[in-house]
C-alpha positions as CSV (number, residue, x, y, z in Angstrom):
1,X,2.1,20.2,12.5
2,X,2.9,16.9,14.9
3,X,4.4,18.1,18.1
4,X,7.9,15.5,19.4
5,X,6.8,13.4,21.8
6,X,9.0,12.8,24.7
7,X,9.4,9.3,25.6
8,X,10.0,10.9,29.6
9,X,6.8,12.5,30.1
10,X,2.8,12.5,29.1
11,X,2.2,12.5,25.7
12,X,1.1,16.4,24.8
13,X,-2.3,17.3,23.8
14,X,-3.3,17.5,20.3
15,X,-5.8,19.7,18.6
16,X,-9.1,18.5,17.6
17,X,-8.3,18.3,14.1
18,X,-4.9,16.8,14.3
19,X,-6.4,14.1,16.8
20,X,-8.9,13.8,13.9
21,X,-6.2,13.7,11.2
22,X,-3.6,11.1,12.6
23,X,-5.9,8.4,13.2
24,X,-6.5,8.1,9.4
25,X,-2.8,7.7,9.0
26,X,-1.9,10.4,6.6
27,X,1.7,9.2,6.2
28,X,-0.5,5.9,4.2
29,X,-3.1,8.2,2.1
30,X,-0.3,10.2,0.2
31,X,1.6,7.1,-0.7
32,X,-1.6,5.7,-2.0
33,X,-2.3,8.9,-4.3
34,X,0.8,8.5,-6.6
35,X,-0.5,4.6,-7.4
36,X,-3.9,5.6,-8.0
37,X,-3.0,8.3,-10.2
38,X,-0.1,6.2,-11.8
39,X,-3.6,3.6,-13.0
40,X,-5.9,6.4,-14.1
41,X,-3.0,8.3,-16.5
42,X,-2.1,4.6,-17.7
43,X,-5.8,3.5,-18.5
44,X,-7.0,7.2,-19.5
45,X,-4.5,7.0,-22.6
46,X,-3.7,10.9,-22.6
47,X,-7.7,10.9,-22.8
48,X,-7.9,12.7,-19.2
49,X,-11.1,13.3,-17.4
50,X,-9.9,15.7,-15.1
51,X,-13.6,15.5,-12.8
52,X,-12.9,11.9,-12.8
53,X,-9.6,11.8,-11.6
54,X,-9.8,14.0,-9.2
55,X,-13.4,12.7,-7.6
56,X,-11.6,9.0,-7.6
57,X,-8.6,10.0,-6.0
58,X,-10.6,12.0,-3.0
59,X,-12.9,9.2,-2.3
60,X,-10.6,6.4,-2.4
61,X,-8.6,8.1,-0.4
62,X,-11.4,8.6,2.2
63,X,-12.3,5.2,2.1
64,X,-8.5,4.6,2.7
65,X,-8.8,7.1,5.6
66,X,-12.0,5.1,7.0
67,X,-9.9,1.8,6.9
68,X,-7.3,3.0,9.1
69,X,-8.9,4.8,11.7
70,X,-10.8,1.8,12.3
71,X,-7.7,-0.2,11.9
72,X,-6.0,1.7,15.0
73,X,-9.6,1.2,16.9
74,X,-8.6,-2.3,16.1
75,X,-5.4,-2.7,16.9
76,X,-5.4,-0.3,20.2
77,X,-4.2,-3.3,22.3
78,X,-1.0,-4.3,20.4
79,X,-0.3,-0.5,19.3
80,X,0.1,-0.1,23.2
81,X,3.1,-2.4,23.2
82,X,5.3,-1.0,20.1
83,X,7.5,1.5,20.7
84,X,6.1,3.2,17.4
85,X,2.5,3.3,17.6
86,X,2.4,3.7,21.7
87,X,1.6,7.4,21.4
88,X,-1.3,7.2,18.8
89,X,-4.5,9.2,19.5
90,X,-6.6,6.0,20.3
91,X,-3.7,4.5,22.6
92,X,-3.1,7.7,24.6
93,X,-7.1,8.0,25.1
94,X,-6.9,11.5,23.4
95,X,-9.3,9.9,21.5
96,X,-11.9,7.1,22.6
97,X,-12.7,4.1,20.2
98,X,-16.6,5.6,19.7
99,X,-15.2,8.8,18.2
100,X,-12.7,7.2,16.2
101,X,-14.9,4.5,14.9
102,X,-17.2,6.9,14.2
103,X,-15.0,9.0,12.3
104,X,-13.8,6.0,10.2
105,X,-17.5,5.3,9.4
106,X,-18.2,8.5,8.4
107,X,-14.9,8.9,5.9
108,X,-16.3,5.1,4.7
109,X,-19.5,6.6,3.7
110,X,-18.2,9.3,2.0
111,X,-15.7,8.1,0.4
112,X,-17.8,5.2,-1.1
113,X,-20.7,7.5,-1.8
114,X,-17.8,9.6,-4.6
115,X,-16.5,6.4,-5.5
116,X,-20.7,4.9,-6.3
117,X,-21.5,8.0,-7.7
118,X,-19.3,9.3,-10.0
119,X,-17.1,6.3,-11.2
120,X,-18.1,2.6,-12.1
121,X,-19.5,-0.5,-10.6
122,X,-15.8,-2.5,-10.8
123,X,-14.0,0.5,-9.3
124,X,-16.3,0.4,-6.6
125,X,-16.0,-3.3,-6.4
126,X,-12.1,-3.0,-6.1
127,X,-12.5,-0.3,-3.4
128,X,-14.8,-2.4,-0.6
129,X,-12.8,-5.9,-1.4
130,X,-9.6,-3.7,-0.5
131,X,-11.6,-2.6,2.3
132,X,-12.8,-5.9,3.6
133,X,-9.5,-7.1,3.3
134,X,-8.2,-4.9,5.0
135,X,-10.5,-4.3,8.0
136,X,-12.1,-7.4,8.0
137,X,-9.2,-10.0,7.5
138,X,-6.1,-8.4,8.1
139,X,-7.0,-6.4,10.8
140,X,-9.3,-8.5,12.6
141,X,-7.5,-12.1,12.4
142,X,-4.2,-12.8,10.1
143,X,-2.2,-9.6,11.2
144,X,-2.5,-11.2,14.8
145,X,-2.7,-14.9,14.2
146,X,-1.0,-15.7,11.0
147,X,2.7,-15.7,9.1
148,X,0.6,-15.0,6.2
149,X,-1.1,-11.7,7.3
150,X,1.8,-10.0,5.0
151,X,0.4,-11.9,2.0
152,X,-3.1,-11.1,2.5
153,X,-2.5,-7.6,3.8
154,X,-0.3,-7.3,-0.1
155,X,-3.9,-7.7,-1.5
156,X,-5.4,-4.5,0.2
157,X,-2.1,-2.5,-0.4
158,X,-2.4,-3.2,-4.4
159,X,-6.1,-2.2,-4.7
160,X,-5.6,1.8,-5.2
161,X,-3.7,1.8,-9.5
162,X,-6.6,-0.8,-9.6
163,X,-9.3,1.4,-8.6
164,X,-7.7,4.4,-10.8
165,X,-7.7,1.9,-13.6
166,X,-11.0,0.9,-13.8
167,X,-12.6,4.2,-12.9
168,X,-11.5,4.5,-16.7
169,X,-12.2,2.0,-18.1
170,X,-15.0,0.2,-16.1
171,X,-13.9,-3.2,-16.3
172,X,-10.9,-5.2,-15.0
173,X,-9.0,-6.6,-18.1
174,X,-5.3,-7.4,-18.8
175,X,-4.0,-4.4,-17.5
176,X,-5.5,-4.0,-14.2
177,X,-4.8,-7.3,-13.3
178,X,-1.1,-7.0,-14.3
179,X,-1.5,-3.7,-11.7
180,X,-3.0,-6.1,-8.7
181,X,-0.2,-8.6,-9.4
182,X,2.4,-6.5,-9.6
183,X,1.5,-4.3,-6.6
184,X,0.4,-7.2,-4.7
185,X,4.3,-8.7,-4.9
186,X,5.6,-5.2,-4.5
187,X,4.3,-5.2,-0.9
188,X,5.9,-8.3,0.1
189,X,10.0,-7.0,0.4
190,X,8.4,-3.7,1.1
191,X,6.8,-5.1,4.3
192,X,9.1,-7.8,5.2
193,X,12.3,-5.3,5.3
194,X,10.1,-3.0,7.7
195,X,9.1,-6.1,9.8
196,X,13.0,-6.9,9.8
197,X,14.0,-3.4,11.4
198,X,10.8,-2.9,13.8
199,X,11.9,-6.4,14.9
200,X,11.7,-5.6,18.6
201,X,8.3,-3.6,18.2
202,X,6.5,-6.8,16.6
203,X,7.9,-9.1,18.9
204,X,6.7,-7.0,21.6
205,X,3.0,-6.8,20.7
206,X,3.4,-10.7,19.7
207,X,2.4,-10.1,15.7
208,X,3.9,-13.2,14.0
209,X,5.5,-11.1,10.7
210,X,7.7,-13.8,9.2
211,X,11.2,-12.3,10.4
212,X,10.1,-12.5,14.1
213,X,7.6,-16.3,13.4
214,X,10.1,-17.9,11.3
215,X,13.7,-16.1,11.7
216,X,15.0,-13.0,10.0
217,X,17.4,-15.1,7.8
218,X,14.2,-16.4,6.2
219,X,13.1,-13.2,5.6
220,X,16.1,-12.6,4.0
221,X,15.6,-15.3,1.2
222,X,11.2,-14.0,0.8
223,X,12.8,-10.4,0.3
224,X,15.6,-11.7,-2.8
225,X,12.9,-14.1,-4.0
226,X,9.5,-11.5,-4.1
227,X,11.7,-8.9,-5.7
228,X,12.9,-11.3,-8.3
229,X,9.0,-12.2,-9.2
230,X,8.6,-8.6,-9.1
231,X,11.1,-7.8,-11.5
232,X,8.8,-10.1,-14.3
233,X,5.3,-9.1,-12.9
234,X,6.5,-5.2,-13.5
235,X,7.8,-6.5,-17.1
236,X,4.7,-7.4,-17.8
237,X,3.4,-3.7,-18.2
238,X,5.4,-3.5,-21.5
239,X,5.5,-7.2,-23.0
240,X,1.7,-6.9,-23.0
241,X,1.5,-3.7,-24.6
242,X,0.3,-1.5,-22.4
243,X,3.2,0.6,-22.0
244,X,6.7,1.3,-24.0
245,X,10.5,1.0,-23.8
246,X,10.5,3.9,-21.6
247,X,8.9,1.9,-18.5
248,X,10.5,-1.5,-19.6
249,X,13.8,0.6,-19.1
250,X,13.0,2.3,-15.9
251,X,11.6,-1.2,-14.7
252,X,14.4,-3.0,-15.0
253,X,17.0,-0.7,-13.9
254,X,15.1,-0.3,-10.5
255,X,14.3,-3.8,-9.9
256,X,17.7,-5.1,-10.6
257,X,19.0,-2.5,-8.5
258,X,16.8,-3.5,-5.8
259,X,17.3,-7.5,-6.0
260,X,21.2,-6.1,-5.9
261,X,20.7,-4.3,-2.6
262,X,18.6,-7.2,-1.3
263,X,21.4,-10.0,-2.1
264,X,23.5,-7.8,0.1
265,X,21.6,-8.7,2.8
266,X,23.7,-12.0,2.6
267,X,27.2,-10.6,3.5
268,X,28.4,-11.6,7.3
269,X,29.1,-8.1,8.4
270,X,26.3,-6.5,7.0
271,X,24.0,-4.2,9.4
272,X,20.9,-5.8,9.1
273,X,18.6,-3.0,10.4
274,X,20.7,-0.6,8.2
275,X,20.4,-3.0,5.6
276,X,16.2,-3.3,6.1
277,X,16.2,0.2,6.0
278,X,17.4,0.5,2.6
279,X,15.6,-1.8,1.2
280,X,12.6,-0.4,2.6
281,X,13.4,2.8,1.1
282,X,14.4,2.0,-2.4
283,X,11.0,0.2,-2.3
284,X,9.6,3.5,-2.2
285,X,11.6,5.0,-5.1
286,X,11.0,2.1,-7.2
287,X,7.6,2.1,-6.7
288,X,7.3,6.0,-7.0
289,X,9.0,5.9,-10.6
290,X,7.1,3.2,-12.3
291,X,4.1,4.5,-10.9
292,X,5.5,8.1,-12.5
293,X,6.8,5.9,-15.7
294,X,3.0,4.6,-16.4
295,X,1.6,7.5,-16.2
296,X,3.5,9.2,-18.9
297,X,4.8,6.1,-21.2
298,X,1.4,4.3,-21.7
299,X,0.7,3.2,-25.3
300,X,-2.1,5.0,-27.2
301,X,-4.1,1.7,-28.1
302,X,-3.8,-1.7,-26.6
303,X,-2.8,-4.5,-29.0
304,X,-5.5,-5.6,-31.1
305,X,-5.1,-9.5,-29.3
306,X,-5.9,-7.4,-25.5
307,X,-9.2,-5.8,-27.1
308,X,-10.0,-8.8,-28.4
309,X,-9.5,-10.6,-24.8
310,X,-11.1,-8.0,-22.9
311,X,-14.1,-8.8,-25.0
């Protein structure tokens, strides 16, 4: 669909719709959809509301869509400067800031509208604090001005098995704040391995992500340390009950896996972009397959001490 773009010429010409399409970042939408479906099949119990599902995952994933085409109106001065994002739609001028913003408010509308209408007040609730997180303080101020942009960006990234959760079940108990936690700490070796091998692009545009602020060998020690508290926040799931042996199996295998991959980050001759790569990429899998896992090794009632806490 995406035509190459040779780095030796003008950027070729889009079509209307893929102009329209790439500034909502598709590549970020579908990796959202396995998470919120992983926290509707894990709250829905087997229980499936088919409607629901399907009317939660469209409009969160509109509102996701609205987030980031107003992101990139955002973030057209810094995009300009990285060798990755110098060729978006809103850099090039294929498409101006009005009809991009536009389009993002128009998506955020929508999106929000499916979300109001046909779910619950605390899924809703979950969707617009991801979005003002996102938009409003990510995008606007820490991305650009803080080390901790990663950590408050994790917030946003964590919200979508949240929102899937309590389209179910309407209110945010034990289990979807196990999901926010253990999302939330997901994001940080997932985004710090990426920072580590687009080094060069965030130095370029000034974006102080901790690898390029405080020193990749720093980074290093956050990526073996966040997957190591992820390896207890994703045992959670199964300790409380909410799922079985099958996920506390699949949970551990992947996350020791990854902390093993990660602590090879250490060695002296190790290619470090290589090395960030993979990382970055099991993060994916590991992700992927407990949000897979949940979905099909939930436990048909919560223990009888949750219920009682939810109440």
């Amino acid at each position: 669909m995406f035509k190459r773009i040779s780095s030796s010429s003008k950027p070729e010409q889009h079509s209307v719709f893929d102009r329209y399409l790439k500034v909502t970042k598709p590549g970020i939408i579908m990796g959202n959809l396995i998470s919120v479906a992983g926290g509707y099949f894990l709250a829905a119990r087997g229980d499936i509301d088919w409607l629901l599902m399907l009317v939660t995952i469209i409009g969160l994933s509109l509102v996701v869509a609205s987030g980031c085409a107003i992101n990139n109106c955002i973030d057209r001065d810094i995009d300009a400067k990285m060798q990755r994002t110098r060729n978006r739609v809103t850099v090039t001028g294929e498409m101006s800031l009005k009809a991009a913003l536009a389009h993002g408010l128009v998506l955020g509308v929508v999106g929000f509208s499916l979300l109001a209408y046909f779910t619950n007040e605390v899924a809703v609730f979950f969707a617009a604090f991801g979005y003002f997180v996102y938009v409003g303080l990510y995008s606007l101020y820490f991305k650009r001005n803080s080390v901790y942009g990663t950590l408050i960006g994790s917030l946003s990234g964590a919200v979508p098995p949240v929102v899937g959760y309590c389209a179910v079940t309407g209110q945010f108990d034990a289990g979807a704040a196990i999901l926010l936690v253990m999302f939330s700490i997901w994001q940080m070796p997932h985004s710090y391995a990426i920072a580590i091998f687009r080094y060069k692009d965030y130095a370029a545009a000034g974006i102080p992500v901790l690898p390029v602020a405080q020193g990749i060998q720093k980074a290093k020690h956050h990526i073996v340390l966040w997957i190591a508290v992820f390896a207890v926040a994703s045992a959670m799931l199964p300790l409380t009950g909410y799922v079985g042996v099958g996920f506390m199996a699949v949970a551990a295998c992947t996350s020791l896996w990854w902390l093993g991959m990660a602590v090879k980050g250490y060695r002296a001759d190790i290619d470090v972009n290589r090395w960030a790569r993979q990382v970055f990429f099991f993060s994916i899998i590991t992700v992927t397959a407990l949000s897979i896992t949940m979905s099909l090794d939930f436990r048909a009632v919560a223990p009888d001490y949750l219920v009682m806490l939810a109440h």
